[in-house]
N, C-alpha and C positions, 0 to 999 in steps of 0.2 A: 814541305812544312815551313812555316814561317822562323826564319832564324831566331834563338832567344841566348841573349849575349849581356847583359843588364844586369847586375845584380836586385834582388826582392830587395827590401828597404824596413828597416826598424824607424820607429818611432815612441815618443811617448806622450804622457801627459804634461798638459801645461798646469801641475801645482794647482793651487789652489783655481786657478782659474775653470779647471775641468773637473774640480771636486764640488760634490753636493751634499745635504744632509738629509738621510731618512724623514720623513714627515710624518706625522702621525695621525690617522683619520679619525673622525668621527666617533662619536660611541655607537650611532649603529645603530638601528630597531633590534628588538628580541626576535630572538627566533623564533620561526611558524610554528615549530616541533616543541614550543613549554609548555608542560602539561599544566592542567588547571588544578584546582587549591586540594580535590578531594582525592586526586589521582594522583598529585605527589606524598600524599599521605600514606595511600595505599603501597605505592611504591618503598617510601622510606620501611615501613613495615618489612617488609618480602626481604629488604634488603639487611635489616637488624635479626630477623632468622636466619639468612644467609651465610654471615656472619657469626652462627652459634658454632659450626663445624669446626671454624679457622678456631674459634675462641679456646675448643676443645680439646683438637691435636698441638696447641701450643703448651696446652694443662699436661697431656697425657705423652712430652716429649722426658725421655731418659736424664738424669741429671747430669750426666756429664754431657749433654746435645742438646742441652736448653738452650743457648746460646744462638741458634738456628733460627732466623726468622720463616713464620709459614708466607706461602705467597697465596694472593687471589688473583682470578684472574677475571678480569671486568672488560667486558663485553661492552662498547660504546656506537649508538647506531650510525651506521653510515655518514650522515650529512650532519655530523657533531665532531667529526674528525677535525675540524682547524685548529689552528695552532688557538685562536681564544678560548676556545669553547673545552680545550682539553687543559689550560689552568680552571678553566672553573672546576672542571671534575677533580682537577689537582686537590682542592683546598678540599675536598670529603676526607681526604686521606693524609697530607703533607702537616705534619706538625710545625711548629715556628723550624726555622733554616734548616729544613729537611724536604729530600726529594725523593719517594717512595716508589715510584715508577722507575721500575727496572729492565723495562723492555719490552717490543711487542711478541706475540705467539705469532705460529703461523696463519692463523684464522684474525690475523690485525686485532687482538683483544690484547688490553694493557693488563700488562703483570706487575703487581704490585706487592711490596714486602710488608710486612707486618708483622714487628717484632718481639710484641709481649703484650699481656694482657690489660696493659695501662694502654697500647697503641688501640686494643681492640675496644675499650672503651672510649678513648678520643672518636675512631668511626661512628661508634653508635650514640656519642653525645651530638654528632652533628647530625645522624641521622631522625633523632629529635626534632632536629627543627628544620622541615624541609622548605619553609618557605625561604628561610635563610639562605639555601643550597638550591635555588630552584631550578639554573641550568646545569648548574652536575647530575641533577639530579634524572633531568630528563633529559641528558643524554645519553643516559647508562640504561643498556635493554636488561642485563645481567649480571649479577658477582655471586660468583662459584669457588671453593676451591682449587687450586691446581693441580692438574692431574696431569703427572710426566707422560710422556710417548714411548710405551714399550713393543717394539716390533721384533720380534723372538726370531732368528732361522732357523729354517727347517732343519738344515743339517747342525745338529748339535758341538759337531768338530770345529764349526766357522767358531773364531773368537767377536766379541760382543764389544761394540764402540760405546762408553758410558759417559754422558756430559754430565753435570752437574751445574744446577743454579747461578747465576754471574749474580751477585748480590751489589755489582758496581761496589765494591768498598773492597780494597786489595787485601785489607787484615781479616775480616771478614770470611772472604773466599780461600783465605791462605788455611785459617779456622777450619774450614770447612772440608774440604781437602785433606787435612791432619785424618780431621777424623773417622771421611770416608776409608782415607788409605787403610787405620787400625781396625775399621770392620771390617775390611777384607783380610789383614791377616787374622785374626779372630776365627773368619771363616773358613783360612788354609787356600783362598783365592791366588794365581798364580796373576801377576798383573805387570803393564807396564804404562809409565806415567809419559806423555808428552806434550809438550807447550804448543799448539796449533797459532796461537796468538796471544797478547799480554791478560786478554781476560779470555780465555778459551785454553781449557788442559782438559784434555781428553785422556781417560782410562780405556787399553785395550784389558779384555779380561778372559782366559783361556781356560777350556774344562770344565767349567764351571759347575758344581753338581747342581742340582735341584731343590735342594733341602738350603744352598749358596744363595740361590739365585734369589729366593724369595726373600734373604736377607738385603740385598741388594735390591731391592723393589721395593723396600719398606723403610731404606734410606729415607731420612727427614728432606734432602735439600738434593733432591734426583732429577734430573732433567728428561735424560731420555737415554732409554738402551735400542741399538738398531744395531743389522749385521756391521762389522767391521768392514769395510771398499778393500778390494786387491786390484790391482795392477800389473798389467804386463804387456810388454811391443810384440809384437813382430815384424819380420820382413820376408818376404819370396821375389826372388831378383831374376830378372830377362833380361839376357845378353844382347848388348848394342855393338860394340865391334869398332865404336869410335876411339878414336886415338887423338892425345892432348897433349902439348907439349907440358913442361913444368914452370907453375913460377917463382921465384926467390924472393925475397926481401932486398932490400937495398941495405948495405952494409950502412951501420949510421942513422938510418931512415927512424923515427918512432911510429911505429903502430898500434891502432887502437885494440884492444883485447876482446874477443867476446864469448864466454860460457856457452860451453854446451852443456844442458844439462840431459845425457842419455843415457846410451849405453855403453858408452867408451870410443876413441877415436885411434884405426889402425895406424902407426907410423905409416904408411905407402910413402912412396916418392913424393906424389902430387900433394901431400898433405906434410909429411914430415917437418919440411923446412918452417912451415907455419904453427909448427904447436909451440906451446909456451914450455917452457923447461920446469913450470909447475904442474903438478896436477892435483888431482881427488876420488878417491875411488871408495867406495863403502863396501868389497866386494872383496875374495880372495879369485885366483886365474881360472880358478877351474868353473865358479858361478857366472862370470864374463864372457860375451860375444859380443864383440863391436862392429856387427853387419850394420847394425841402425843409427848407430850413432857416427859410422864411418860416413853412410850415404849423405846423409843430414850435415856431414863439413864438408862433404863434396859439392853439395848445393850452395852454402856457405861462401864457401872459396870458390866455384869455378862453376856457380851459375849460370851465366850469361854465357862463360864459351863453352858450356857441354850441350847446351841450345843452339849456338851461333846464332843470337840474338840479342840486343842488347836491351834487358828487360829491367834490369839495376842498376847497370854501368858503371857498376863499380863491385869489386872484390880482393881487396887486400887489407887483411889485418890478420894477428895473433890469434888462435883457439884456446883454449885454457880448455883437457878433458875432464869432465865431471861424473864420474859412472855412477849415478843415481839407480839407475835400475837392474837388475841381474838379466840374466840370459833368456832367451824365450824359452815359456814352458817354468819357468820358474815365477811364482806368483811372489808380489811384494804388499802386505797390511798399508793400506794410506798414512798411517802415523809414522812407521820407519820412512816411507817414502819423501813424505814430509819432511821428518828429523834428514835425510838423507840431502834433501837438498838448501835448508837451512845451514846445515853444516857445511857443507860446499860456497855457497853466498859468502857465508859470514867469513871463513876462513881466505877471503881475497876481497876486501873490502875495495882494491884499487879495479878491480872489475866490476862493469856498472852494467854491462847488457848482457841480458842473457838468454836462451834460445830454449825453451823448451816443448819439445815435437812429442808430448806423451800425458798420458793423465787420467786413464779411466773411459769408460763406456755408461757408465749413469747416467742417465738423464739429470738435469739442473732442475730445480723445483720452478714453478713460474711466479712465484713469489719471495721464499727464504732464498738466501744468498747460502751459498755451501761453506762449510768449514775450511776445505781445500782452498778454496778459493779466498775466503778472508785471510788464513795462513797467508796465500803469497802477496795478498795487500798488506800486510802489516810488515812482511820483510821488504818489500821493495820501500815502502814510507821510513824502515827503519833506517836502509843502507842509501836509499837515494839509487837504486839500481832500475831499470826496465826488463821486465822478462817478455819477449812475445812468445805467446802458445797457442799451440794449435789448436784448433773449434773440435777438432774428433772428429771420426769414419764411424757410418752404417753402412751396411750392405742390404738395407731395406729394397733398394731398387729390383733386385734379381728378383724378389716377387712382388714389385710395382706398388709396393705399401709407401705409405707418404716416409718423409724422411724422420729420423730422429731427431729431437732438440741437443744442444751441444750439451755435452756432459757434463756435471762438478767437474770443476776447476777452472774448467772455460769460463765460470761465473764471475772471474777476478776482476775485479774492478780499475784497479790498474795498469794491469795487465793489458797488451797489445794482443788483442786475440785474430787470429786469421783463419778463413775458410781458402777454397780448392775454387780454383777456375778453370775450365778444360785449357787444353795450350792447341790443340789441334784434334779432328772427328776421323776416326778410323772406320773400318766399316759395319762393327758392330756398335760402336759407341751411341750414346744417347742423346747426348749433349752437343751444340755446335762449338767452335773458338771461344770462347770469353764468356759464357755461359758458367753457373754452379755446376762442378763435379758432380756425377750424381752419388756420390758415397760421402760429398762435404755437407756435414751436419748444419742444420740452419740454427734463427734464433726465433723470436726471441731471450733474450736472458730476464734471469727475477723484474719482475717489475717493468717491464717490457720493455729493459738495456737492451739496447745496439749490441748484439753480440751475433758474431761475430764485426767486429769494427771494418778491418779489408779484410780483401782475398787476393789470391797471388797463383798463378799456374801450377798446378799439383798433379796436374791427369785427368784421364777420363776413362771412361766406365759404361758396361756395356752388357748383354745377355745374349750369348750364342743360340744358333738355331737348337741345339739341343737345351737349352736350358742354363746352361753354366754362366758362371759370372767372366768377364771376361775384362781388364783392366790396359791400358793404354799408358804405361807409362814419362813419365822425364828421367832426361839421363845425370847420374852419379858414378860413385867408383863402389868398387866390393871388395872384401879383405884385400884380396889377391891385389888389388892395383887397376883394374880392366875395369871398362863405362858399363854399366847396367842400367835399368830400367825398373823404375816403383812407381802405384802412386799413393797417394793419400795429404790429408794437410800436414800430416810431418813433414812433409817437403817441401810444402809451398810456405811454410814458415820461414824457414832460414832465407827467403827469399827477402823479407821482409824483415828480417834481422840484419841480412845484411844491407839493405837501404838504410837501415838506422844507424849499423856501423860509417855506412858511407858517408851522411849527412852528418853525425856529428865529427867523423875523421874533416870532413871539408869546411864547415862551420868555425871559425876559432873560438875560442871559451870553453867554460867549463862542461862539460857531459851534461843537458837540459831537455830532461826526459817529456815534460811538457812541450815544450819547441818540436822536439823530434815527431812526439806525437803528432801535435796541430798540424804540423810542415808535410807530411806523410797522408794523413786523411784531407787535408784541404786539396791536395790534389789527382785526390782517385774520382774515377770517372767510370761509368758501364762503359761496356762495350755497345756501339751505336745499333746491332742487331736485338740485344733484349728486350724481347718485348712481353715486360712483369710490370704488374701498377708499383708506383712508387711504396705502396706498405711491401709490398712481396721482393721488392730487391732489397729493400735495409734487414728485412728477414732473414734471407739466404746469400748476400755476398757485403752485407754491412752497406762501408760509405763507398763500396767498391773497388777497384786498382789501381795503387799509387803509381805513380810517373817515376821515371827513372831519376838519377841524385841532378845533372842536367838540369832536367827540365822543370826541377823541383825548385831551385835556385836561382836561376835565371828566368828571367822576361822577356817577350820582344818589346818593340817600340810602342804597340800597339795597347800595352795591357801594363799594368800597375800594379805590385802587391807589398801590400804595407802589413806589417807587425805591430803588436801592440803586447807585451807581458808587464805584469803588473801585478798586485792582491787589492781587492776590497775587504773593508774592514764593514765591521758588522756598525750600521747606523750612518753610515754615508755610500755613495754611489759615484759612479765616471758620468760627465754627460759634455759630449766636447760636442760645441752649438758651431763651430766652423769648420769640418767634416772638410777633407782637400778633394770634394769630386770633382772631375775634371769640366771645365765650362764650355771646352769643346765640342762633349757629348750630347751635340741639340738636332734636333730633325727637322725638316722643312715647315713642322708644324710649330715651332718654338719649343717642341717639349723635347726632357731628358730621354736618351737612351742609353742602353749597354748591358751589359751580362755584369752581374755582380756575385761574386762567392763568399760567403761570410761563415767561416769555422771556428768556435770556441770551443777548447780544450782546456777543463776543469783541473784541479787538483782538489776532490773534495774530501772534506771531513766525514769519515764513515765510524759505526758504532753497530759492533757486531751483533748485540743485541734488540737491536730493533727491527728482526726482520723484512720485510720487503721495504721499509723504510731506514735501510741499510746506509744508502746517501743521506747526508743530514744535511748536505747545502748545497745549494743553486747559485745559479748565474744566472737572467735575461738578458739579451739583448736585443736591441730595437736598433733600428737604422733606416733613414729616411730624410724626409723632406718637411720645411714647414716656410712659412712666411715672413714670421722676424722675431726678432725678443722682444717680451713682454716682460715689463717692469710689475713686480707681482709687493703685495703689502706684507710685507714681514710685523707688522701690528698682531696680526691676526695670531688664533694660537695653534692653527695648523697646516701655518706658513714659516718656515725656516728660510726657502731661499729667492736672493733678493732679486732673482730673474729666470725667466722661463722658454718656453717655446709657443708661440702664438698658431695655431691649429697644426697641430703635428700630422702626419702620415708617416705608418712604420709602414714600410716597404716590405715588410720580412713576414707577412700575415699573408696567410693561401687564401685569405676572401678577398685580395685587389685583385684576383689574377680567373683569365677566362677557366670556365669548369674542363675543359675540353686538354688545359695543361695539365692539369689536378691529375688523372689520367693517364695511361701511358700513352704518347703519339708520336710517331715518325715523323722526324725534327730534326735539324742536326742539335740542338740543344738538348734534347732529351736522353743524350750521357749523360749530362751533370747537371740534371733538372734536380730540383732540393723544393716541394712544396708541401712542408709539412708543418700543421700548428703543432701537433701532439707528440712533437719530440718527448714530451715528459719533463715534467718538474723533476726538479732532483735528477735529473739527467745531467751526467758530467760534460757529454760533448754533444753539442750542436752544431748543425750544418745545415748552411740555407743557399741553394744556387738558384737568381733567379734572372731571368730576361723580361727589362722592363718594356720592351715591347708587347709580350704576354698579358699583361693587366686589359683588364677590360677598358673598354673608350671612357667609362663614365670616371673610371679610376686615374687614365691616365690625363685626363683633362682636370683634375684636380689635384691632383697628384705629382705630376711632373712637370707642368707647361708653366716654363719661366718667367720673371724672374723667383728662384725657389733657393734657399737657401736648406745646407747637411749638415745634419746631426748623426752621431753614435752614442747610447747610451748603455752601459752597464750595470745591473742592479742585481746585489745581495740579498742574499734568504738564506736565516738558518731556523731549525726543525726548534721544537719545543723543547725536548729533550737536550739539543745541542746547547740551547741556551742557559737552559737550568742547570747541567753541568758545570756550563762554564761558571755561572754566578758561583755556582760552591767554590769551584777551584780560584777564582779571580783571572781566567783567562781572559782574554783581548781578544774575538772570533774575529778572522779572518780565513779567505780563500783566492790561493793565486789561480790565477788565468794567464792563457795566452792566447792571441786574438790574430788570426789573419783575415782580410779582406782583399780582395783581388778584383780589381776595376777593368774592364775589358772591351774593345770595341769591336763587334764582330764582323762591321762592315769593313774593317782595317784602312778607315780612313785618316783618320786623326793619331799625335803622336803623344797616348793618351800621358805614355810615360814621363815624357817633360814636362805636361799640363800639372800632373800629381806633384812634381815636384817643385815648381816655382810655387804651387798650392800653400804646402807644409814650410815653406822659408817666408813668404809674403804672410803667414797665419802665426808663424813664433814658435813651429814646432819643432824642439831637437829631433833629428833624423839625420840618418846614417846607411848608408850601404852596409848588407849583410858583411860583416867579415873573414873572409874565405883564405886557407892557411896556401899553399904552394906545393903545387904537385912534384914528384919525383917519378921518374919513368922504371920500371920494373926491369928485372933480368927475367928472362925467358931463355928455357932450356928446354930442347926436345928430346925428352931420352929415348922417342922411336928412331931420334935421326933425322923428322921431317921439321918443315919449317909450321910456323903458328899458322892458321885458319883464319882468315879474315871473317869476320862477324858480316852476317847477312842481312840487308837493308829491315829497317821495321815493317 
């Protein structure tokens, strides 16, 4: 392998010179979809009886619950969803400086409040005049009532999870809440109240009788009653026989800390020396078994040499035990679980990563984002912490049914979620090396997220001649101290918690969960034997499997990787028109070539109530080639900037490139083939690997064949909602990014890495070598006696 000794390289903008302003287009033609003069008549009609129901139960609310707004819920057709076309429907409903739209349903219809009879006359003054209203008007198929989601279990003993209406207005909700809580004592309802996030408090509710319930279903401001989620791990362990020496801390030394959130961590030898002298437990001794949560610091701390491999290359830092879950066999409500490890977080605010290898068996809706799951978005946004979690096990395979989608929780959007890659094929197994587990849940997530993001070696999985399921473990430790054998993605988790402990302990600065991220997925690659089309591996092993901290950080001569973090602000853009690619990367024919990677890692603005439109903001990025700057007329009134790009080519569009790549093909490039348009709007992270070789002849003769000067552009997008928000509150929208690109020559001719850098100093750009802190060498102790195990080549 080519040595890599170089450190990656930061950079940034040059100021105003690399800032641009949003422009604003055209008015537009009307839409095909405006209905004509007697059909919006008929419609305003349908729509002012619709409106008699709401007008009703706001008459016929209790007086002490008048205060309640009713919702409707409006049904807008498909190809009327843009952000324009949804203030027009705004203005049927939004009074002066008000925004009525409280969120979408799961069927993407806008919920809207409506809060008294004066409100329900404003709709139907405007429904009057529909010419007035003509594209609200015709892009609404429907306005109904809203009718909560009540999904009853069968077993009467389950306790019942109860949401209630987010009215977006804190006093409001707080209102509302009061008075839910006083029906339920009214009713002699046994309850418990918990915060899932700042606008999300869920009631568990227990017993309930009958004569209860139906008081509770006739709550004015009810969102939905469903069974309450339980939770629980297990483990069954196969003895390995391996023997490991011990390692120490270095007296002096700081190490980084990282949460386990499981089932508790045994003092053993191998582990002791590394826990934190803090801990957190929610449990008394006798509800505690830390088989699962021992295995999961054994993976943690002593990865790579329970493998003899070196697959992380790194594992030394502090554990801080967090017993979030009780013993196997004992089931935990998702709200205590929640509260369980909220309270764990919050209570070590100086702990920023954390590890959790558990979380349910539900499937994730392929639309709403889960409560679980916004929960641990809003605590990591709160505390600035990273949690990777694991994607979930099925055991679908044992009778050959397709896999399961990953469960609520895995839908966290923050969250570094990981599936299972085999490490090696036994003889029942299924799977080859570097293939999906077959018991590691695939994605996609809501809105067809990248979920799982990586995967990490977990085991593999298999069906005996008789039938049974038969499991192929990685090696850990078990109470006792002695190496065993699991598998599942709780294991290949901490694999990858601990690459992020590794990289930000090497990195100096502050804990940059962004960085970690980007740094982590820009370098995972398949395994060069998979052969899945490019949709079917982002499905089942994400952006693939990270590189060890190494090879994550350093470069050869050959190759370049530059960073860029930064935020856009809402109404301007990045567009840096002198891009440093290297000018050495030319082919016999005059044109460019090379392997280029481009990964952006969002931090976006989410709103828990807008279901599958849960992201409220984007990022594109473009990157390419053009001819020269054009001087553009800032006269004009939808011209703001005073220079441009004279015929652009984005490089990062799967229509330059032959169909035959698009594809999966045996290549050495196609590990880290990236040819996708449809990453998704609103998608936080994007990733593009492409070999400008690949492009068709007509593309690359236009496209490449020099003289051609490089751009990189950045552009902002936020949601309707996000905007209107912010105007109420007087917020400033922005969203930080961070951006690597990786320049690479795979003929390893040229020294691509010096080219890049006289690039960025001849262009004005501050750039800097990563800043990497100074290692210390470990104590190691054998408490069998023997000496350490040399790690076995990759």
């Amino acid at each position: 392998m080519e040595p890599k000794n170089l450190p990656i390289k930061l950079f940034s903008k040059r100021g105003t010179q690399d800032e641009r302003k949003t422009e604003a287009g055209g008015g537009g033609p009307q839409p095909s979809w405006l209905l004509p003069e007697d059909m919006l008549e008929a419609r305003a009609t349908e729509f002012r009886q619709s409106l008699g129901a709401t007008a009703q139960s706001i008459a016929a609310r209790r007086p002490e619950r008048s205060f309640i707004p009713a919702v409707v819920q409006v049904t807008v057709r498909e190809d009327a969803m843009a952000k324009s076309h949804r203030g027009e429907v705004g203005k049927l409903f939004n009074r002066k400086e008000e925004y009525n739209f409280i969120g979408l349903s799961e069927d993407l219809d806008f919920l809207v409040k409506v809060d008294s009879p004066e409100h329900v006359a404003f709709i139907e003054h405007n429904l009057e005049r529909p010419l007035a209203f003509s594209i609200g008007l015709s892009a609404i198929d429907e306005i109904r009532p809203f009718q909560p989601r009540i999904d009853l279990p069968q077993d009467i003993a389950t306790p019942l999870k109860v949401k209630l209406v987010n009215y977006q207005d804190r006093q409001m909700n707080a209102q509302v809440e009061s008075a839910f809580e006083q029906t339920l004592r009214e009713g002699q309802i046994a309850y418990r109240k918990t915060r899932y996030t700042s606008g999300l408090t869920v009631f568990k509710l227990e017993h309930v009788r009958p004569d209860s319930l139906v008081t509770v279903q006739e709550f004015e401001a009810l969102y939905s009653i469903d069974p309450m989620p339980a939770y629980r791990i297990t483990l069954d362990e196969l003895s390995s026989g391996l023997e490991l020496p011990v390692k120490t801390p270095v007296p002096g030394q700081d190490y980084l800390t990282v949460g386990v959130l499981d089932s508790g961590i045994a003092p053993i030898p191998h582990l002791a020396p590394w826990l934190d002298t803090r801990r957190y437990s929610a449990y008394n001794e006798p509800e505690v078994d830390r088989s699962h949560g021992t295995f999961v610091a054994g993976v943690l701390l002593y990865g790579d040499e329970l493998e003899q491999r070196s697959w992380v290359g790194v594992g030394e830092f502090k554990l801080l035990d967090a017993t979030v879950f009780p013993r196997p066999g004992l089931e935990i409500d998702e709200d205590e679980l929640l509260e369980n490890i909220q309270n764990a977080v919050l209570a070590h605010p100086d702990v920023l990563l954390w590890n959790l290898s558990g979380g349910g068996t539900m499937e994730c809706s392929a639309r709403d984002f889960s409560d679980f799951g916004k929960s641990l978005d809003e605590l990591q946004q709160r505390t600035g912490a990273l949690i990777c979690k694991s994607a979930g096990n099925c055991t679908n395979f044992v009778s050959a049914a397709p896999k399961r989608r990953i469960p609520v929780s895995a839908d966290s959007v923050r969250s570094l979620v990981v599936g299972s890659v085999a490490h090696s094929q036994g003889p029942d197994d299924l799977v080859p090396e570097g293939h999906a587990s077959p018991f590691s849940r695939s994605g996609f997530g809501p809105n067809k997220l990248i979920k799982p993001e990586l995967v990490h070696y977990g085991g593999n999985g298999g069906v005996t001649a008789g039938g049974r399921m038969k499991l192929t473990g990685v090696n850990s430790f078990s109470l006792t101290g002695g190496v065993v054998q699991q598998a599942g993605t709780s294991f290949s988790t901490p694999r990858v918690s601990a690459l992020m402990a590794g990289l930000s302990h090497r990195v100096a600065g502050d804990f940059n969960p962004l960085l970690l991220k980007a740094l982590a997925i820009h370098s995972a690659k398949y395994h060069p034997g998979l052969s899945l089309s490019p949709s079917d591996r982002l499905r089942e092993l994400g952006f693939g499997l990270p590189g060890s901290v190494d090879d994550i950080i350093f470069n050869s001569p050959h190759e370049s990787t530059l960073i860029l973090q930064d935020n856009i602000v809402r109404g301007g853009y990045i567009e840096i028109l002198d891009f440093p690619f290297p000018d050495v990367l030319l082919n016999d024919e005059g044109q460019f070539y090379g392997e280029v990677t481009v990964t952006l890692v969002t931090d976006p603005r989410l709103d828990g109530n807008q279901g599958a439109e849960y992201c409220q903001s984007n990022i594109d990025v473009s990157f390419g080639t053009y001819d020269r700057i054009r001087l553009r007329d800032t006269t004009k009134r939808t011209v703001s900037n005073p220079i441009g790009k004279l015929n652009p080519y984005n490089l990062l569009l799967s229509s330059n490139y032959a169909a035959k790549f698009q594809r999966y093909i045996d290549h050495p490039f196609t590990a880290e083939r990236q040819l996708r348009d449809d990453l998704g709007k609103y998608h936080p992270i994007k990733k593009y690997a492409i070999n400008l070789q690949e492009m068709t002849e007509a593309h690359r003769v236009r496209g490449l064949t020099a003289p051609k000067k490089w751009y990189l552009e950045l552009k902002g997008l936020f949601s309707h909602a996000a905007e209107a928000a912010a105007a109420a509150d007087g917020e400033v929208l922005s969203q930080e990014f961070c951006l690597i690109v990786t320049i690479r020559d795979p003929l390893q001719r040229h020294d691509v890495y010096s080219s890049v850098t006289r690039s960025l100093t001849l262009n004005n750009f501050q750039h800097n070598n990563i800043q990497l802190r100074n290692e210390v060498s470990l104590n190691l102790r054998n408490t069998s006696g023997g000496s350490a195990p040399e790690p076995a080549p990759e």
